[in-house]
C-alpha positions as CSV (number, residue, x, y, z in Angstrom):
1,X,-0.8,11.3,-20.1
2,X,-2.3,9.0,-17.7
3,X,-2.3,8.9,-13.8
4,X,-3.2,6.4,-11.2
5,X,-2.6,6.5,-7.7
6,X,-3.0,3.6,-5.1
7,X,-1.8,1.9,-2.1
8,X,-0.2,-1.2,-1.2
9,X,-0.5,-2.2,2.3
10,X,2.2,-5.4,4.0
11,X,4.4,-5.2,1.2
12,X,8.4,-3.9,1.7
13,X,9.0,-0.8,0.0
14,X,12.1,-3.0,-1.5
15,X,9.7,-5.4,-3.1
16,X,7.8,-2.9,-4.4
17,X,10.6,-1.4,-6.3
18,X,12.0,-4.4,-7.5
19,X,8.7,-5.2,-9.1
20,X,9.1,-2.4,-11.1
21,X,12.4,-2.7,-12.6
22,X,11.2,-6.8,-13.2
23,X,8.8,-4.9,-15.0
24,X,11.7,-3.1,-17.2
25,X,12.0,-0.2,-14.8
26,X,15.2,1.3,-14.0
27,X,15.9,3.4,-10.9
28,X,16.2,7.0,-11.1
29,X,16.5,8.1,-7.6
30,X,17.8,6.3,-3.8
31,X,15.2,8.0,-1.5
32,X,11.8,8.7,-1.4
33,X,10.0,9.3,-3.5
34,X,11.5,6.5,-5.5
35,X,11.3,7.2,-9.5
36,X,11.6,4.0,-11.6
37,X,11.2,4.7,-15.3
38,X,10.5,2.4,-17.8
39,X,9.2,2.4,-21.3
40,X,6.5,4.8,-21.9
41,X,5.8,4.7,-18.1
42,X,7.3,5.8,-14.6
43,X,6.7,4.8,-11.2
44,X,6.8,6.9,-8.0
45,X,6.9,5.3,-5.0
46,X,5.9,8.0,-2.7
47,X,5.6,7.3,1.0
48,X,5.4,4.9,3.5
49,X,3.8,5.1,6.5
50,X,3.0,2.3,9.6
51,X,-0.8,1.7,10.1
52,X,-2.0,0.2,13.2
53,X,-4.5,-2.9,12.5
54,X,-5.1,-3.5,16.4
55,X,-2.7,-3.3,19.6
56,X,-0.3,-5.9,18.3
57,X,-0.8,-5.9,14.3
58,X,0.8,-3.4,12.3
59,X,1.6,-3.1,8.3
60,X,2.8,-0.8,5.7
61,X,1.5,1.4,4.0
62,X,2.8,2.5,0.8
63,X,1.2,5.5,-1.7
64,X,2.9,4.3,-5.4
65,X,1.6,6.8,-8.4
66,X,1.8,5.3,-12.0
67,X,2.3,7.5,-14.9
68,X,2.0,6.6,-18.6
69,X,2.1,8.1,-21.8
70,X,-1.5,6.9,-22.8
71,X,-4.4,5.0,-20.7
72,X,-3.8,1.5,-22.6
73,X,0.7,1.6,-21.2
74,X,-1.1,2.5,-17.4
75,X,-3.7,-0.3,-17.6
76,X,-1.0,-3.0,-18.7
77,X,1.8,-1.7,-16.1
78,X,-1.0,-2.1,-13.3
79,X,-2.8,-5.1,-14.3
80,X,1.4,-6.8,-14.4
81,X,2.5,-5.1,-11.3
82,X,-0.6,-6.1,-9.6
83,X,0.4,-9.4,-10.8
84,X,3.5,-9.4,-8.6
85,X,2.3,-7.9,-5.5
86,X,-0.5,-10.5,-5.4
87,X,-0.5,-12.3,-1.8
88,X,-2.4,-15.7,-1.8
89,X,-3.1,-16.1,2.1
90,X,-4.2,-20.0,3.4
């Protein structure tokens, strides 16, 4: 089994889950932490908490664990969900 944790930051925990189920995930549970399994992979979306940037900016934070059955299903469900949560700023 294979294990990654990381953190998204400005990104709604709503997006974050739909991501997953584009990704062929289905829902398993309505509250944190949010399961979405898939094939050969899950996705926990753990917490979300509000970090303060400066007096007036403030984002997300959200802690997501992947877990696959080997480490080649956990680097292709992270290289495609980083794919979707990629922000382009200009």
């Amino acid at each position: 089994m294979a294990v990654l944790d990381l953190e998204f930051r400005g990104i709604r925990v709503e997006h974050l889950g739909m991501y997953f189920e584009e990704l062929g995930g289905k829902s398993v549970t309505k509250s944190f932490p949010y399961i979405y399994e898939g094939k050969g992979w899950s996705g926990h979306i753990l917490t979300e908490e509000e970090l303060t940037i400066t007096s007036t900016f403030k984002v997300n934070a959200v802690q997501i664990k992947f877990i696959a059955e080997d480490e080649n299903t956990l680097q292709e469900l992270v290289k495609n969900y980083r794919v979707k949560t990629r922000r382009i700023g200009g």
